[in-house]
Each structure stands twice: as structure tokens, then as C-alpha cells.
N, C-alpha and C positions, 0 to 999 in steps of 0.2 A: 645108242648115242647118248642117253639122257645120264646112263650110268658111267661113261667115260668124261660127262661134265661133272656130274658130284665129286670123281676122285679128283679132276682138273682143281677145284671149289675148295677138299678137303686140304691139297699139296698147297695152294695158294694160303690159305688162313693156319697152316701150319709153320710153311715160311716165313708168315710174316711176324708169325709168334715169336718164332726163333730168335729176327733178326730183332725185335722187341726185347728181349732176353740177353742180346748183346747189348742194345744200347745203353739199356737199363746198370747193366754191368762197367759199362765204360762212364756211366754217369755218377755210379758210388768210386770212381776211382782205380777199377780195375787197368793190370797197365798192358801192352800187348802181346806179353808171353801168354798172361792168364785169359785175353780176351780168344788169344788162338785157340787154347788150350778147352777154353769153354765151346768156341764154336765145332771142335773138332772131336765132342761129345754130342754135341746138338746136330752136326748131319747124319748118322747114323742111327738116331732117335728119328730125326722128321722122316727117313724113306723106312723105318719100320711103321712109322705110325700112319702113311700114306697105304703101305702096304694091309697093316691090320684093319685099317676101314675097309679097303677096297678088299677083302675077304668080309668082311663083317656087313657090307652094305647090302651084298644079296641076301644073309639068312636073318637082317634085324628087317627087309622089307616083309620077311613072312612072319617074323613076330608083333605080339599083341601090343600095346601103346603104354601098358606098363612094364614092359620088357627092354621097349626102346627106350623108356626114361630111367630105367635102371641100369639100362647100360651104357648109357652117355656119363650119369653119376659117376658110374664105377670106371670108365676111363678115365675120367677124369681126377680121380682119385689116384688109380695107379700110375699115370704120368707123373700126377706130383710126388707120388713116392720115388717112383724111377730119377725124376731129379733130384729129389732130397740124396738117394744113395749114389748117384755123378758126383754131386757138391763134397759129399762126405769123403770118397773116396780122391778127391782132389786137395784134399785138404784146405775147402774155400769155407767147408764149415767144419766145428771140431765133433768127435765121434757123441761128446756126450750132448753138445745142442741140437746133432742131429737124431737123437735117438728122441730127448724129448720133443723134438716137432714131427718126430713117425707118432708118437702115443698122440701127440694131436691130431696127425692126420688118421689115424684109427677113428678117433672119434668124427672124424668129417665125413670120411664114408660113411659109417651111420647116417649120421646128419645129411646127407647131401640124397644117399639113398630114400632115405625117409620122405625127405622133401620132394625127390622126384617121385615117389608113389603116391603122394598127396595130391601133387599137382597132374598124374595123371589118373588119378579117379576120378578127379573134377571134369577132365578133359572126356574121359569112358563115357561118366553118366551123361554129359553133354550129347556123346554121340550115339547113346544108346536110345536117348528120348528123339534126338533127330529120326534113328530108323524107327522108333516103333510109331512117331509121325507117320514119316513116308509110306509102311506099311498102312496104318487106316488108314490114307488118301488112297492107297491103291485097290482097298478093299470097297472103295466110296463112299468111307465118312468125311464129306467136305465140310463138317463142322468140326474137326480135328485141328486143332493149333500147337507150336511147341511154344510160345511164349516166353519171357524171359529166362536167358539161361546162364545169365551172370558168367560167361565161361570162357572170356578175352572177346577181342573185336575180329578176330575169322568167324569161330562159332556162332556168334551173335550178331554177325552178316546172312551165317546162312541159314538162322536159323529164323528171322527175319525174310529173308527170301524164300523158304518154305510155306512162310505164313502167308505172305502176296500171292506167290503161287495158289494156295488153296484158297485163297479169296477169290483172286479170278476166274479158277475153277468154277467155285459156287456159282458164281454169275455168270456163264457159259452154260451150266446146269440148267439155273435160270432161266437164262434165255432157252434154252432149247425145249424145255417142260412149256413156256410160254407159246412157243412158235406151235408144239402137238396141238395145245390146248385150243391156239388160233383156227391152226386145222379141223379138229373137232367141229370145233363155231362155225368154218367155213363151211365144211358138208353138212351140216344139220339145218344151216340158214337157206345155202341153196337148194337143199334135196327140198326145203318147204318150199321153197319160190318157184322153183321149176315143176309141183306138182299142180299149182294152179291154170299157168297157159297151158301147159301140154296137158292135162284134163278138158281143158274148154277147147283146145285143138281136135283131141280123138273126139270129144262127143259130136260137135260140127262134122269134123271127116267121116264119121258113123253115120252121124242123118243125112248126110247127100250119099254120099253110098250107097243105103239101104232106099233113100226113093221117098224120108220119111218129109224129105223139104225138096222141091223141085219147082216152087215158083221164084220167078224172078226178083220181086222183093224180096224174099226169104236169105233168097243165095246170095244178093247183093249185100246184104247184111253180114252172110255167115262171112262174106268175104272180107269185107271191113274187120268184122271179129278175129278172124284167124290173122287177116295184117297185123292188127294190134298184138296179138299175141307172140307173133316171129317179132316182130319189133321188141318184144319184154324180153325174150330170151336171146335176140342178139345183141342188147346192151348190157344184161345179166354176162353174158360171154365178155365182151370185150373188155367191161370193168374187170372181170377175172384175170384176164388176159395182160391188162395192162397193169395191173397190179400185182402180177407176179413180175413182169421185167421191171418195176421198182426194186419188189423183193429181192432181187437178182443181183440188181445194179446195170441192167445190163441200159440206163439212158445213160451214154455217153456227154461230152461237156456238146453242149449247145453251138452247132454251126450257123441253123437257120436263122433266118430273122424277120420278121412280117411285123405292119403296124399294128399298135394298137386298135385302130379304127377298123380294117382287115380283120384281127381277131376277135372281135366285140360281135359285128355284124355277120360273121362266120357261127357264130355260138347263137346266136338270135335266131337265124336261119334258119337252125336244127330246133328251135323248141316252140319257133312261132304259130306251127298249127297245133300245137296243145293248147297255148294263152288263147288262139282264138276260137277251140271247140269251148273253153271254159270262160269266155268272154271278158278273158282280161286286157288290159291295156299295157304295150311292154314301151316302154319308155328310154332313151339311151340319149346321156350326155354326157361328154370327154372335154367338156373347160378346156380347149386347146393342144387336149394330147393326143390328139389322132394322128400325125405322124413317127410317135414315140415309139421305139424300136423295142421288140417283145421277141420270147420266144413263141413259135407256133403251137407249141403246148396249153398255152394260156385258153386255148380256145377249147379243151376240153376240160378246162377246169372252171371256165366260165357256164361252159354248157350244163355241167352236173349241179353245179349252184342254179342255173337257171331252174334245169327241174326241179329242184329240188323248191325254189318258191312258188313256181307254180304250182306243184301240188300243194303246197298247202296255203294258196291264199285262195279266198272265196272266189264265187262270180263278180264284176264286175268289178274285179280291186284292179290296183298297178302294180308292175314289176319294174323297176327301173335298173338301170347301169349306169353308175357313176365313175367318173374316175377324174383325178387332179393330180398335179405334178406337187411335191414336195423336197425338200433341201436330199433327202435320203435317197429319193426314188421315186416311183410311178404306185398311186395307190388307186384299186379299180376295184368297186363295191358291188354288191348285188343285194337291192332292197327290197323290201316287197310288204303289203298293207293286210300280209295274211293273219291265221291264229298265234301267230309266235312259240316262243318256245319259254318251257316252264324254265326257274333259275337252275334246279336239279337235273334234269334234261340237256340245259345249255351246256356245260361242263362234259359231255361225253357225245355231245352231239360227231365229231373226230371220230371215234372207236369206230373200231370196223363192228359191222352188222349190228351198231346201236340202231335202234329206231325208235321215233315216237311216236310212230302207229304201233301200239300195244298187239293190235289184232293183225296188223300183217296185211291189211290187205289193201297196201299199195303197191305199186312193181319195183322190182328190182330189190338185192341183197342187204340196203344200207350197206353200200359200198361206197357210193357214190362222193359222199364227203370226204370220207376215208382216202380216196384215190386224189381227189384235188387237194387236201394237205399233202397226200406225199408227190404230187408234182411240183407242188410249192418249193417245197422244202427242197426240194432236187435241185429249184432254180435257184438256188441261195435265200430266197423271201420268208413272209411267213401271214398263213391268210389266220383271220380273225372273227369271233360272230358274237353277235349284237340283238338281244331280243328283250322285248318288252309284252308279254301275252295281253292275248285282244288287240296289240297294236299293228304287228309287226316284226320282222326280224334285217338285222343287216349284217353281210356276212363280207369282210374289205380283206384284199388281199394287196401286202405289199413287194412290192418288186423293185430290187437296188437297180440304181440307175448307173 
């Protein structure tokens, strides 16, 4: 189909030559024996020359790019001869001007040839530096560029578009070397975390087994111990858990809706016998937005903030929950009178499996922050933290209203 539109293309801008060729001829004054006579040499010129492309367009599609521009030249050359000897043989020009404008047209071919080899080596090299691009992109040098190729505005579209392309590339690389590397981080962080409760698990499961503990203090303790420890490994779990259906995408847009006050006192709930084994004081005040409409999610991103001050503020400090309404939105804080966090510290405090217990030995993967910015984020917001060491830390999360 594509090659019965070109010869459509070629018959069309051949016609319309022609009929250019009469007017042109009625314009210096020709009168209408000589305009017949003209055109009745130019229909048997236009359906051979419809005919010679339409053989010539399948064997120039298998030739090289300087073959096709040497043979557009050289058509073009012989048409004008073929008209020069019509004219001549019509006696519209006389034998000897037409002879000297054949030795001029000798020299055009040169000329025209020349030029179309010029201008397709420009065009070659163009295309030769494109593939041997594409070739290192497909070998996987994504630091390969073809850069300016001075070589018209097609070439230097695509060759421009090769270069986007393998930039984006790079940064898909990127990211995917980063996502292994996260991987890495994640097995090595939890294979640490999970060796400590399940170590204090089998040893307790061992001593009541074997008969080496069988009083009732003992076991009422080991029992307390081993709660604590299913409790480390099923929040280590579900941080996991939920933080892969971030990675995923797989939270959908937000249907639920619960208060504020609802979500606050749902996250309190879950971390208030830790503040009272460590004898803190947890504190919650919402300035009037306790009926503000939240998603249910806030409450486990309030909850990991809570943990997370409670470990680290002393005995007898506060934890509080604040929260105020602003022009933007609903901003809900979680403060606390603990050791704060250093300024180098603050800054990756987000990273997954950062932590500022050097030694590791508090629960869980340093996930925990990690998972409540990316539910933030999910919710359209964006949470923020706040430390001054020896004082205190505060960690505010905002949510479009």
C-alpha cells in the first residue's frame, strides 16, 4: 500500500511540474499551437518518468544513502537534458544554444552529483555514529551519548531522543542497583533483628523443656519474656509487610475516614503499656480538631512515631500529641522530653534501617520511620522532625485538608 502512495506522490509532483512548465511557457508568450505542442511532449515524458520511479523505487529502497542521492542528482540531470533535446528538436531553442546549455548541463551533473555525495556522507556519518550509539546502549554502556551531530533537524531529533533514552535508561539502572542494594540492607538488618528474640525464645523454650525452670515465678517471667519477644517479631513482620504494599503501590486512593480523635487515641492505646512500664507520662492535645476527618492509616503512623519516643525518652519524661488546624491542612505532632537526635543523625533519621542506636539493641528493623513517611506521602502530606539533643525531638506531620 505504502508503495502505491509514493508512485500516487511521484505522478502528483510530476503533474504538477508539467502543468508549471506550461504556464511558465504561456507567461513568456508562447501562443496555443506552441503551448499544445509543448504539452503534447510533456505527457509522454510525465507517464515514462512515473513509470521509471515506480521501477526504480524498489531497487533505490535496497540501495545505500549515497546511491539514492546520486540517483535523484542524476535524474534530475537527465530530465533536464531530455527537455533541453524536446526544446531543441522543436525548434523553441536553436541547435547551437542548445548545445551550449547541454556542455552546461554536463557540468551540473558533476556539480549536482558532487553535491549529492557531500551531503550524503554528512547524512552516513550521522547515521553511522547513531548505530554505533545504539549498539553500546545495547551492549550496556549507558554512558554512551551521540551528542551533536550538526546533520539537519530529523538526525538531530533522533539523535537527541537516543540521548533521553539512554539517560533514562541510566536512571532505571539506578534505580534498580539501588532497590538490590535496599534488599541487601533489608536481609542483613533483619537477619540481625530476628537473631536476638528468637535466640531469647529457644533458650526459654529449652529451659522449660528440659525441667531447668519449673517454678512459678520463673515461668511467669519466662512467659512475660517470650510475649515480648512474639510481640518484636510480629511488628518487625508487619513493618515488612506494609512496607512492601507501599513498594507495590498496592494502597489504593483512600475511601475510609475516621476522626482525628478516633486515630490519636487508637495509636495511644497500642503504645500505652510501654510509656507505663518506662513511667512516662503520654499527654494528647488536638486544639479543637478532634472531629477532623483523617485517613485510618494515620494511626499507624502515629503509632511508630509514638514508639519511637518512647524508646528513646528517659523515665519519668512526656510524650505528647499535638495537633492544630492550619490554612493548608491538619498538622499532628509527636513530641517527647527524650535524648534527641544529633544534627548528622536528624537528616536520615527517614532511611530505611537507619538507626541511632549504633549497637542495635533496641526492637525492630529501623523501619519504622521509614514506613510512616511513606504513608504520609501516599496520603498526599509530608511528616517532618525536630531535635535539639539533651532536649528532645518533635516529629509534625502535615495533612491537606
Amino acid at each position: 500500500m505504502s508503495s502505491w502512495r509514493a508512485i500516487a506522490l511521484i505522478a502528483v509532483v510530476a503533474a504538477a511540474g508539467a502543468f508549471g512548465t506550461i504556464a511558465v511557457g504561456a507567461a513568456i508568450g508562447m501562443d496555443g499551437r506552441e503551448l499544445l505542442d509543448l504539452a503534447a511532449y510533456l505527457a509522454p515524458a510525465l507517464v515514462i518518468t512515473v513509470i521509471a520511479m515506480a521501477i526504480a523505487g524498489p531497487l533505490l529502497s535496497r540501495a545505500s544513502m549515497r546511491q539514492r542521492f546520486g540517483t535523484v542528482a542524476l535524474v534530475g540531470a537527465v530530465v533536464a537534458m531530455a527537455n533541453l533535446f524536446v526544446l531543441a528538436e522543436t525548434m523553441f531553442v536553436s541547435r547551437h544554444d542548445a548545445t551550449l546549455v547541454g556542455v552546461l548541463l554536463v557540468y551540473s551533473i558533476g556539480a549536482g552529483v558532487g553535491a549529492s555525495l557531500a551531503v550524503a556522507r554528512t547524512s552516513v556519518s550521522a547515521l553511522d555514529r547513531l548505530a554505533s550509539i545504539a549498539r553500546a546502549l545495547g551492549e550496556g554502556d549507558l554512558e554512551a551519548r551521540v551528542g551533536d551531530l550538526s546533520a539537519g533537524p530529523e538526525l538531530d531529533t533522533l539523535a537527541r531522543t537516543l540521548d533521553e533514552m539512554a539517560g533514562r535508561l541510566k536512571q532505571v539502572q539506578e534505580r534498580e542497583r539501588l532497590v538490590e542494594a535496599t534488599r541487601r540492607d533489608l536481609i542483613t538488618a533483619v537477619s540481625h533483628d530476628l537473631r536476638t528474640p528468637l535466640a531469647s525464645l529457644r533458650a526459654m523454650i529449652e529451659a522449660i523443656d528440659e525441667g531447668v525452670v519449673d517454678d512459678p515465678p520463673s515461668l511467669h517471667r519466662y512467659a512475660v519474656e517470650m510475649r515480648r519477644s512474639i510481640n518484636q517479631l510480629v511488628g518487625m513482620v508487619d513493618d515488612l509487610f506494609e512496607l512492601a504494599q507501599l513498594d507495590a503501590g498496592a494502597i489504593e486512593v483512600e475511601t475510609q475516614r475516621a476522626s482525628l480523635d478516633e486515630v490519636v487515641r487508637s495509636a495511644i492505646a497500642v503504645v500505652e503499656s510501654q510509656a507505663q512500664e518506662k513511667g512516662l507520662a503520654l499527654v494528647m492535645d488536638l486544639n479543637g480538631t478532634e472531629d477532623a476527618p483523617c485517613s485510618p492509616r494515620m494511626a499507624r503512623v502515629l503509632q511508630n512515631l509514638l514508639v519511637n519516643a518512647i524508646r528513646h525518652t528517659p523515665t519519668d519524661g512526656t510524650v505528647r500529641v499535638d495537633a492544630r488546624m492550619l490554612p493548608i491542612g491538619i498538622e499532628v505532632a509527636v513530641l517527647d522530653t527524650g535524648e534527641g537526635i544529633s544534627p548528622e543523625d536528624l537528616e536520615r533519621v527517614f532511611d530505611p534501617f537507619f538507626r541511632t542506636d549504633t549497637s542495635r539493641s533496641g526492637g525492630g528493623a529501623g523501619l519504622g520511620l521509614t514506613l510512616a513517611k511513606r504513608i504520609v506521602e501516599t496520603l498526599g502530606g509530608r511528616i517532618e522532625a525536630e531535635s535539639e539533643p539533651a532536649h528532645g525531638s518533635r516529629f509534625s506531620v502535615l495533612l491537606p485538608g
